[in-house]
N, C-alpha and C positions, 0 to 999 in steps of 0.2 A: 655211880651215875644213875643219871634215869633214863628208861628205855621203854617205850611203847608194845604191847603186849599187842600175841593176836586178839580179836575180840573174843568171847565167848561162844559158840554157834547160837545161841538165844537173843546174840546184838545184832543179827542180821548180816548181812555180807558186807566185809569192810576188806580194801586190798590194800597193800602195802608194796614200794616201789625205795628200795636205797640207793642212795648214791654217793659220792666222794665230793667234798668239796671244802677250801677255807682249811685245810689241813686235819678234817675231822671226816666223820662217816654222817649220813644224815638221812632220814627215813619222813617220808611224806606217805600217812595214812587216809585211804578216803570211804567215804560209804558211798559212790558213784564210778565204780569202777572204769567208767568210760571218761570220765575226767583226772584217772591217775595220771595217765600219760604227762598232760597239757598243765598239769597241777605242777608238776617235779620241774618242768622246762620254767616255768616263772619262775620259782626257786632257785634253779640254775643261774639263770640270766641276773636274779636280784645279788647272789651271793658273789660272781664276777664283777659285780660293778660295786659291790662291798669291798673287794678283796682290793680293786683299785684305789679305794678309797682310802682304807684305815689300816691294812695289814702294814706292820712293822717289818717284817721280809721281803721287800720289794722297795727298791729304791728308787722304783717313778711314781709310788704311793703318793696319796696326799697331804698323809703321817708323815711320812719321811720326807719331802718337801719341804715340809713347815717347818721339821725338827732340824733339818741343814740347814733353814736361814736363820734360824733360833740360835744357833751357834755361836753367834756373832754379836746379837744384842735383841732385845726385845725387838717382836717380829710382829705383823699382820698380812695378811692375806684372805682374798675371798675362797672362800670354800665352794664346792659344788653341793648342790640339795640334799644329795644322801649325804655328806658328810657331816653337813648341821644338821640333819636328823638325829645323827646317832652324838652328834655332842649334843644334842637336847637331854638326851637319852642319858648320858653319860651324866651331864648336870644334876638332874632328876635324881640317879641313883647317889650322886654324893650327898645332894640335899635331904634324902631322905634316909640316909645312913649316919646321917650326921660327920660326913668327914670320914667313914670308913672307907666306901668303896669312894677311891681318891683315882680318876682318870692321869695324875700328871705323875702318875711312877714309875713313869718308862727308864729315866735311868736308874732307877733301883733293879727294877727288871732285869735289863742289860748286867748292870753290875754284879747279880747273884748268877750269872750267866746263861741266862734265856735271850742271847742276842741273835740267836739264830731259829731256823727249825726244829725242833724239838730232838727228830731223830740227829741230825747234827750235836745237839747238844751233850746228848746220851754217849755218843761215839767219840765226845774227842777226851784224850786221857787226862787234861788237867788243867784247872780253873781257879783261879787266885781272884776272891772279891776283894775289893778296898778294906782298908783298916779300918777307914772311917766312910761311914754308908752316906750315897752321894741325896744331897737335898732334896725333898720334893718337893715344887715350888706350890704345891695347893690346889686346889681347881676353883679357888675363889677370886684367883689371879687371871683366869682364861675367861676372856669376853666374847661376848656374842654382837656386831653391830648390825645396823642396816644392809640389805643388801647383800646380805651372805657374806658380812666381814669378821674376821676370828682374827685377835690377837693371843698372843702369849707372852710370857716372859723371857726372857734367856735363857739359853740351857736348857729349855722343856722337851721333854719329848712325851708324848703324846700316848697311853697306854686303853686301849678299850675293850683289852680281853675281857673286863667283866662284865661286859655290856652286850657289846656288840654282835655276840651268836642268841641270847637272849630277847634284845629287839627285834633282830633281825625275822627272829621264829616269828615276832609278836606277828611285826607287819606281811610278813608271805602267807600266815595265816589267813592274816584279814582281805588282803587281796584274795586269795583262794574263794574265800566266802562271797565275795563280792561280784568276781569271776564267773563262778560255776554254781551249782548246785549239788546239794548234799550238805555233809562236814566233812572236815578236815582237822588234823592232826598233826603239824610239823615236829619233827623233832631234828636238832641243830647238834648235834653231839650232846645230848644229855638235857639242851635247854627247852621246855615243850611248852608248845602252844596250840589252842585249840578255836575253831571256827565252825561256823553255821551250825547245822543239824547235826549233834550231838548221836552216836548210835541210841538205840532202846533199853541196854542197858548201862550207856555209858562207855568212854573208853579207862581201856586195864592200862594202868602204867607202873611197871617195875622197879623197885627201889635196888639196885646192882650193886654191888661190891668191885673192887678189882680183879680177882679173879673170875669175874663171870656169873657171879653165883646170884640169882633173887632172894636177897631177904625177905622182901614184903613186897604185893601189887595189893594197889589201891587204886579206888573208879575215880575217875573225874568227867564231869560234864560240858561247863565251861569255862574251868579255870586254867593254870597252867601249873606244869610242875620243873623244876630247876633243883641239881645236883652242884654243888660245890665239893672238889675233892682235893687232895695233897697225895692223893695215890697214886694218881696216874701221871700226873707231867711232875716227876719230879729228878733230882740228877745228882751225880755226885762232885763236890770241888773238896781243893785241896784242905778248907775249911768243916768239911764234913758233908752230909746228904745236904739238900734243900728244895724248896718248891717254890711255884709260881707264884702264890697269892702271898703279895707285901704288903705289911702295916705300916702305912702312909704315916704314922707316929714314929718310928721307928726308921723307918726305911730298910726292914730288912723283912725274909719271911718269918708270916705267922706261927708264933707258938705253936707246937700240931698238939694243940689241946683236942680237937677233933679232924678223924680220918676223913671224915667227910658230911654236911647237911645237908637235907633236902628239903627243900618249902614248896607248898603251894600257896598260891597268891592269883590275885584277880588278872594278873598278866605274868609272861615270862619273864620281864625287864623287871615288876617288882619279887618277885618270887628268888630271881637271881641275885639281887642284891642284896635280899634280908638273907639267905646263906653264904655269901660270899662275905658281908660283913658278921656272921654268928662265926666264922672261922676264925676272922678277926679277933672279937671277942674274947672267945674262946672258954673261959668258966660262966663270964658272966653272959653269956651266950643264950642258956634257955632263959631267962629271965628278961632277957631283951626281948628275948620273940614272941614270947607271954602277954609284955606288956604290948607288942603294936597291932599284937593278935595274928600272925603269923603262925600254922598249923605246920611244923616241922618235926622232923626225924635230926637227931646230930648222932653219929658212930665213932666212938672211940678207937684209936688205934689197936686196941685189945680186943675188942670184937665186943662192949657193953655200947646201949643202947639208951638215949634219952630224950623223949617225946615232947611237946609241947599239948597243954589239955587240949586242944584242938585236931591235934593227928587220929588218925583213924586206928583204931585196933585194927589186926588182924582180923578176929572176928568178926568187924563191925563192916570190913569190905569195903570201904569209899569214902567218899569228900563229895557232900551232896551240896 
């Protein structure tokens, strides 16, 4: 994953402040230390009213709402503003993955058994997926109307793990900037985003392994950086191991052609969805990312390594 680095002593004073939230760990980095505090509480309060929003484990959700009258026959309902945000958001990344990163694979999800919390998941002794992997209905079936109107199809259930800690960085960020002064650094469990005054030299951000370990940190100024992994949330069923991230082709998980990608991109929403679809992928992976110009890292299961000409050497120390 990716993980925000102290700064340098030579990038000036920058303080850092973690917290829990969304089922993940989450670090808000500032160069105005008197606006950590008031930084982490907006963050708080946006990612509570997220959690209401989209989270699949919660049953007064606005996901799980939609997805029990969905049950029944094609469904509509008005959503609340953050929730068409992040299916703006959601849209965007399908649109621009061309159909990889697919928001309607929640019952795929469910069905490879990610229907609960994660540590739930790890804990229970046995899980039997369907023979046959259940439909996704597409995300080019989910409308947006006036008025904060969202239809769906039948049977949908609504999936925005690959969005959703990614935008979210995007926008706490941008409010932080707008907010306060200095910069700002959100990091969402792995998904980073970056606002206003950038340190003097930049902030260090860590390319992690699962065991903890830094491969590589590399500077970034004001771009973002995003971790796609199959390392960390994945479990065992009676079918054998598997992971989160489903090929919306398929409807089952991704080939683990790579342990894990990392991209930087001009936000965390696209930087997230060019690795979460190069997972997808999978061989044809670096050549995807080549062509849209996407500066990535992809790690093999084996511990080999393959760059995109745009990643930073080691040497070369950053993404200017």
């Amino acid at each position: 994953m990716s993980i925000a680095e102290p700064a340098a002593p030579s990038a000036g004073q920058v303080t850092m402040a973690d917290f829990e939230a969304i089922g993940t760990t989450n670090s808000i980095l500032a160069t105005n230390s008197a606006c950590l505090a008031p930084a982490v509480e907006v963050a708080r309060e946006y990612l509570a009213a997220l959690d209401a929003a989209v989270s699949r484990f919660r049953d007064d959700s606005e996901v799980m709402r939609l997805s029990g009258a969905a049950e029944s026959g094609d469904v509509w309902f008005f959503a609340s503003e953050l929730f068409n945000d992040h299916l703006d958001a959601a849209l965007r990344a399908a649109w621009l993955s061309g159909g990889l990163v697919d928001f309607t694979v929640g019952n795929a999800v469910i069905d490879a058994g990610y229907n609960v919390d994660l540590r739930l998941v790890r804990a229970r002794e046995t899980w039997t997926p369907s023979v046959r992997p259940p439909i996704v209905p597409g995300w080019r079936r989910v409308h947006r109307g006036p008025g904060g109107r969202v239809s769906v199809p039948r049977g949908t259930v609504l999936d925005f793990g690959a969005t959703a800690k990614a935008h979210a960085a995007d926008r706490i960020a941008q409010r932080l900037a707008e907010q306060f002064c200095g910069g700002f650094l959100v990091n969402l469990g792995g998904d980073i985003a970056t606002a206003g005054t950038a340190p003097a030299d930049g902030w260090r951000v860590g390319v992690e392994d699962a065991d903890g370990a830094v491969e590589q940190v590399i500077t970034v100024t004001d771009q973002a950086v995003a971790t796609s992994s199959i390392r960390l949330r994945r479990w065992v069923t009676d079918a054998g191991p598997v992971h989160h991230i489903i090929d919306p082709f398929t409807a089952e998980p991704a080939v683990p052609v790579w342990s894990q990608v990392t991209c930087v991109a001009a936000n965390a929403l696209e930087a997230n969805t060019a690795s979460t679809a190069a997972i997808i992928l999978g061989e044809e992976a670096p050549a995807w990312l080549t062509g849209v110009g996407v500066a990535a890292r992809l790690d093999r299961p084996d511990g080999r390594s393959t760059c995109t000409p745009r990643w930073p050497l080691p040497e070369v120390g950053g993404v200017r």
